[in-house]
N, C-alpha and C positions, 0 to 999 in steps of 0.2 A: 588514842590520844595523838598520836604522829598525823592521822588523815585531820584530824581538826587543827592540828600546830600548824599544816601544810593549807588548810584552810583559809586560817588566818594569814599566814604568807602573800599568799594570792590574792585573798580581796585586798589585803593593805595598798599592795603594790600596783593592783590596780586603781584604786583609790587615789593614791599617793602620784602617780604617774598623770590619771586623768586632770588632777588640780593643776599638778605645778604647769604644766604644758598648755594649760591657760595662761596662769601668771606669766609664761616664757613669752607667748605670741604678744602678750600686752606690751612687756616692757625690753622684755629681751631679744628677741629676734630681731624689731625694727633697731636697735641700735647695730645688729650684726651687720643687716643690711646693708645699712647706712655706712659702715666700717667700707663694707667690699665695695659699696658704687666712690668709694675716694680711693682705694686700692685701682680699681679700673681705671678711673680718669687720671693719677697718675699716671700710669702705666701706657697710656692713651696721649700723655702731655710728652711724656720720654722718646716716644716713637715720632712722633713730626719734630719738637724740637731736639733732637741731639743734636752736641757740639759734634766738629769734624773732626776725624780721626778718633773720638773716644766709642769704643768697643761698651754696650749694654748687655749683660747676661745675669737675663732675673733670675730669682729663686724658683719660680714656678717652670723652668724648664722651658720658657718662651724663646722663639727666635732671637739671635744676635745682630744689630743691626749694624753696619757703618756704614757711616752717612759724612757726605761731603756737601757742607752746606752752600757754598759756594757756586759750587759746579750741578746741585742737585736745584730741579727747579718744582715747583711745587705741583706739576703735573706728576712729575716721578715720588714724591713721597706719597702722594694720593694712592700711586700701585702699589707700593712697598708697605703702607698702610693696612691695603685690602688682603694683600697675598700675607701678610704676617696673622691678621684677623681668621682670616678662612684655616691658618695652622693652629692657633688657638681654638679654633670652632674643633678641627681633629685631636689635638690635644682633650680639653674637656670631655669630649667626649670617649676617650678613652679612659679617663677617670670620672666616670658619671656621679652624678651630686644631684639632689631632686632638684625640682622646679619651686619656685616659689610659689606658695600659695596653699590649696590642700595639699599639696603631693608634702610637702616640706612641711609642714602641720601632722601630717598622716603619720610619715615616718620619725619626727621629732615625739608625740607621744607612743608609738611603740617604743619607740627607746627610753622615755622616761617610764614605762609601765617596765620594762624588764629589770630598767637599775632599781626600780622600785620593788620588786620582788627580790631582789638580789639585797639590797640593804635589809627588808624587813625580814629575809630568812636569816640574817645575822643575828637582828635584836631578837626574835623569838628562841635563837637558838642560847643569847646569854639569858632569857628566862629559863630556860629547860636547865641550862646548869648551873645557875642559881637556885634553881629550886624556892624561891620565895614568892610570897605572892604580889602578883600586878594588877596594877589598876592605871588609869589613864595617867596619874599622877607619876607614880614610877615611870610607864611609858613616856613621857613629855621629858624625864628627865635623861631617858637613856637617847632617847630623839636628840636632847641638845647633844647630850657625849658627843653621837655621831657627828652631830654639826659640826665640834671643836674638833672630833679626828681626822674626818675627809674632806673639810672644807677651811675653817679657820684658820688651823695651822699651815696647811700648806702652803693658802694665800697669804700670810704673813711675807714667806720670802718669793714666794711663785704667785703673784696675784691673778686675776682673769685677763688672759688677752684677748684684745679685738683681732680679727685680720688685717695684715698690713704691718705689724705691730713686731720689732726684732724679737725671737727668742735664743735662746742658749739650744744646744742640744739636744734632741730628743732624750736619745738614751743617758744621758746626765739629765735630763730634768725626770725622767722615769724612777732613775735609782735614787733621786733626794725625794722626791712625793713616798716611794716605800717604802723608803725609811723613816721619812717625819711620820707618816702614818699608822707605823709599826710602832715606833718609839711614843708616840704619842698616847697610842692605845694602849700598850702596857704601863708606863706611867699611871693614866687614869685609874688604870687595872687597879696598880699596887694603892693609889691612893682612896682608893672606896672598897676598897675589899681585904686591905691588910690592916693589921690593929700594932705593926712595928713601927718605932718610930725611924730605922734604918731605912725598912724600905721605904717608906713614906717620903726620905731624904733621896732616895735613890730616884722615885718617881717625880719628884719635881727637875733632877736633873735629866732625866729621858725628857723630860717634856719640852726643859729648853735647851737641849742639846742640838738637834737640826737648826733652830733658828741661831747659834753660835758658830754654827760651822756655815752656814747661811747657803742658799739656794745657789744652782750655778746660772749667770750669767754673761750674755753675749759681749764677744769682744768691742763692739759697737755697736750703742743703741740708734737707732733710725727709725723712724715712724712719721708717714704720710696721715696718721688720726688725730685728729684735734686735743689735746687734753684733758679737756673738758669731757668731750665723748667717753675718751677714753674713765679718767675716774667717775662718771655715771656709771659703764658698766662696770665695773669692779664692785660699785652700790649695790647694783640691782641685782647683779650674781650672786652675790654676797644674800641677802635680803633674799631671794628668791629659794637660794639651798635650804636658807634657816626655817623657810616658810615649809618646804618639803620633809625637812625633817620634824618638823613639831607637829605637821601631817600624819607621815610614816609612824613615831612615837605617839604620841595620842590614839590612832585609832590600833595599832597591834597590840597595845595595852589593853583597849577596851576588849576585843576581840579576843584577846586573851584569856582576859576573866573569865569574858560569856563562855566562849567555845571550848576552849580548855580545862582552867581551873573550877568552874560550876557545875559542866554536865559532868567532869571524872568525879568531882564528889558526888553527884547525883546517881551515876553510872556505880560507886563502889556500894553507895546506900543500898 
């Protein structure tokens, strides 16, 4: 039974990983794109125009320029230009990122096929201790669960950023994503699997607890992304996860049945 649970795992999330990562190329990645080439060309407007005397030191660890607009004449920002480019070229490349195109397609679905392994060994695993039987219907519904616990809730107070786009903290926005997440999932928990009405009282307050205590954010927001841009993808991420998960949930269900729950009664016959 475990090599076929493990079975199931694997094609899900292979399944699961090759779909969305079409959906992603179609809608989502040209909007990333598009995020980082206004990230550059700011960044590109900052470097020939600064004011004089005011000192720039991005987030990305790029050169600090001061620039005397006055006395500097546009042959010298032309080198200042190049020699900050060419530190950027070593920069990048000491933090390597693929290339656009296959390379960036290649490694975007390996990585949606492992998170896709990795969430459907969860849902198979609340089958195993459940012990009740599945079918695509239950899987669809435990697919949403996942939607509303790794996805929905978070973006309520953490929505999708583009690049370019201020955030708060790594490690604060780390510890409120595990906690809504935690919080959330047990909630669910107590609310489909206890017949208390205490707990049932208790899981509605896990569920909207994180979003009362609310996500943390930056002392100042600042974004070079159009609005527009930016809430399409919030859309399309949004829309694209759900689409993965009713994926993930529907076929680990089906697979379930077949490969699990039908050949061990067959196997015990």
């Amino acid at each position: 039974m475990i090599s076929r649970a493990l079975t199931t795992v694997l094609l899900t999330g292979l399944v699961g990983g090759l779909l969305v990562t079409g959906i992603q190329m179609l809608r989502v990645v040209p909007m990333i794109i598009q995020a980082e080439n206004y990230e550059q060309n700011e960044f590109v407007r900052h470097q020939i125009t600064e004011e004089p005397g005011v000192s720039m030191d991005s987030d990305f660890n790029r050169p600090t320029i001061l620039a005397d607009k006055k006395s500097q004449t546009l042959k010298d920002k032309t080198k200042l230009f190049h020699q900050n480019s060419e530190l950027n070229h070593v920069h990048e490349s000491a933090s390597w990122i693929p290339e656009d195109g296959l390379e960036r397609t290649f490694y975007t679905c390996i990585s949606n096929i492992l998170i896709g392994i990795a969430f459907s060994l969860m849902l198979v695993a609340v089958y195993l201790l459940r012990g009740k039987s599945v079918d695509i219907s239950s899987g669809l519904f435990w697919g949403a669960t996942g939607f509303v616990v790794f996805s929905l809730a978070p973006s309520l107070g953490m929505p999708p950023k583009l690049p370019g786009m201020t955030v708060a903290a790594l490690e604060a926005r780390q510890i409120w994503w595990v906690f809504t997440v935690t919080s959330t999932a047990v909630g669910i928990g107590f609310l489909t699997e206890s017949k208390s009405i205490l707990l049932k009282m208790v899981a509605v307050i896990l569920i909207i607890l994180p979003q009362i205590i609310g996500a943390p954010n930056p002392h100042l927001f600042e974004s070079m992304i159009p609005a527009e841009l930016s809430s399409q993808f919030v859309t399309a991420s949004l829309l694209t996860s759900a689409f993965f998960w009713v994926v993930v949930g529907a076929f680990s269900g089906f697979l379930y049945k077949k490969l699990v729950q039908e050949l061990t009664m067959v196997s015990s016959s």
